[in-house]
N, C-alpha and C positions, 0 to 999 in steps of 0.2 A: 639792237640785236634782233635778229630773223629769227621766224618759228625753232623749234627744233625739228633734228633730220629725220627725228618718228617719235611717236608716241608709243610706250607699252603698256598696254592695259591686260589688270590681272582682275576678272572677277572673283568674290571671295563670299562664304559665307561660313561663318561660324567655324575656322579649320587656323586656328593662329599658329601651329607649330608646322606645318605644311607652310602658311604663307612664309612666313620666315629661312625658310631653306630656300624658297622658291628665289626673293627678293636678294639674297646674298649671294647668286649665282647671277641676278640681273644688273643689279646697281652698277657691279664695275664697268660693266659692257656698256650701259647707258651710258655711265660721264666719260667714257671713253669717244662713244661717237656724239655726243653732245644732246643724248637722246632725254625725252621726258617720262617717268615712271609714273603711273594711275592706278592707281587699286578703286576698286569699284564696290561697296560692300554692299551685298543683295541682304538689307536691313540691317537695324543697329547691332553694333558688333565690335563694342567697345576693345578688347581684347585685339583683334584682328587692326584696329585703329592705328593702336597706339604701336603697335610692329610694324606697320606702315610707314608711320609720320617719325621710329624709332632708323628706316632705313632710308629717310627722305625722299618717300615716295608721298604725291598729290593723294587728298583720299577723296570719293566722292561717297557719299552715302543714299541709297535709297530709302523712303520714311519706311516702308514696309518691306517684306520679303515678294518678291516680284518672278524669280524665274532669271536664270542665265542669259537669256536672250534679252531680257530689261536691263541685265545689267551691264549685259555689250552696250546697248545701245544707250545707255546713260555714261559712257566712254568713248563712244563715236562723237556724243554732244559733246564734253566736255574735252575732248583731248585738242594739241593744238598742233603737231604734228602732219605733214601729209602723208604720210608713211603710217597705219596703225595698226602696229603690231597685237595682236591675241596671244595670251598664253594661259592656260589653268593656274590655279592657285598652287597645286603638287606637283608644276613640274621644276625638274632643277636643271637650268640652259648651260650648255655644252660651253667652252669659252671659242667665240669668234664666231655664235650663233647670230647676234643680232648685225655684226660686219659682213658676215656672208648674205643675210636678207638685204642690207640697203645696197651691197656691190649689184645682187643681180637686179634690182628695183630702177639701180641706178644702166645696168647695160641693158635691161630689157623695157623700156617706157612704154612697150605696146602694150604689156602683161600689166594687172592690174591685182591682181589674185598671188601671192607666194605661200610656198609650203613647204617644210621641211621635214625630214625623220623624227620618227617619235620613237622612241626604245624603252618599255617598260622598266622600271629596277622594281621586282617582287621583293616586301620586306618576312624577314621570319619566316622564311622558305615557301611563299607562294599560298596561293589556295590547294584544296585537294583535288587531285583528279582522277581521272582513269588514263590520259592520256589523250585522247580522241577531241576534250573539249578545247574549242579558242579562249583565252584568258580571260575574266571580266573586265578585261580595261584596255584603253586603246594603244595600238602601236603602229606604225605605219612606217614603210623604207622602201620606197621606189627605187632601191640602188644607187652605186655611186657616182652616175653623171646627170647631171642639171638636164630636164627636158620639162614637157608638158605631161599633166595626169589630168585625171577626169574625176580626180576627190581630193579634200584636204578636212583636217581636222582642227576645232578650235584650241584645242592645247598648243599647237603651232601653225598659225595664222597669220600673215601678215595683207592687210588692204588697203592703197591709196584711198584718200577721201571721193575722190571723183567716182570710184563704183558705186561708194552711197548714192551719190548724186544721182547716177544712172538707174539702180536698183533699186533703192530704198532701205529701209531699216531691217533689220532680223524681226521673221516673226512673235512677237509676245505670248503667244496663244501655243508656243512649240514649246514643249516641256519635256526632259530627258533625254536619253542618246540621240543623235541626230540630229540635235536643236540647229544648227548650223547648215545643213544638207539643204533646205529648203531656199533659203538665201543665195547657197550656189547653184541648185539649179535654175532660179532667177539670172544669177550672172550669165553659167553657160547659155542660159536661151536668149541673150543679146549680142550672143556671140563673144564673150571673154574666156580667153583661155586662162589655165590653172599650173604659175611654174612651180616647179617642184626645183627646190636648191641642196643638192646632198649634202654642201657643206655646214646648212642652218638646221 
């Protein structure tokens, strides 16, 4: 039996009823395209474990808490996929999200980089506002046809292995929003573009 078609890696820390929404909205989509699921727990996290290994997802544990970017890249090490999918622990994947990344992965081999729409669901009617302010959480929708962007988000990420190879690892030393930014403007300045798939 060959790799699988990707790996999903979900960092997680300390958030088990999040991961558990998240996981029940990925698991079908995995054994559906034969994909591998990784939770990655940024420190011990007995709880968040055992929802894991509860929805037969791989767990890897880091010994201490480390930072998101340690914990991507202790999922780059350990995933076996050439396709590696990112997701957040709170999000919940759309059904036919992880078949629309590996269709375009698979019609576009020159792209290395994919991204998808991100759509916030506010729970308990949102934060307060005046109106004027953008939300504290990410969302992202390039619209509804497949092109190139010039950003992508770790909540819906996907990376063949080979940009490692080219780029390198995520910064360790990058802590809170943007932790990912840095890594892709490594990629754009080798020149890789960034698809964007409406359907994922």
């Amino acid at each position: 039996m060959g790799p699988p078609a990707a790996t999903i890696v979900i960092p997680t820390r300390d958030r088990p009823g999040y991961l558990d929404v998240a996981l029940a909205s990925l698991v079908p989509q995995a054994q559906a395209a034969g994909a591998e699921l990784l939770v990655v727990l940024d420190g011990p996290d007995p709880a968040s474990a055992a929802i894991a290994r509860r929805h037969g997802a791989r767990v890897v544990t880091l010994p201490r808490p480390r930072g998101l970017n340690a914990a991507r890249n202790a999922g780059v090490e350990a995933a076996t996929g050439d396709v590696i999918a990112f997701v957040d622990d709170d999000v919940r994947a759309r059904p036919g999200w992880l078949r629309a990344l590996l269709a375009a992965a698979a019609a576009t081999p020159e792209r290395d980089v994919f991204t998808g729409p991100i759509h916030a669901v506010l729970e308990g009617g949102g934060p307060r506002a005046c109106g004027r302010e953008d939300p504290p959480i990410t969302a992202f929708d390039a619209g509804a046809a497949d092109r190139d962007v010039a950003v992508a988000w770790g909540a819906n990420l996907a990376i063949r292995r080979a940009a490692f190879e080219t780029v390198g690892r995520f910064d360790e030393a990058i802590h809170g929003g943007g932790d990912e930014e840095e890594w892709l403007a490594r990629y754009r300045g080798t020149g890789g573009r960034i698809r964007y798939v409406a359907a994922a």
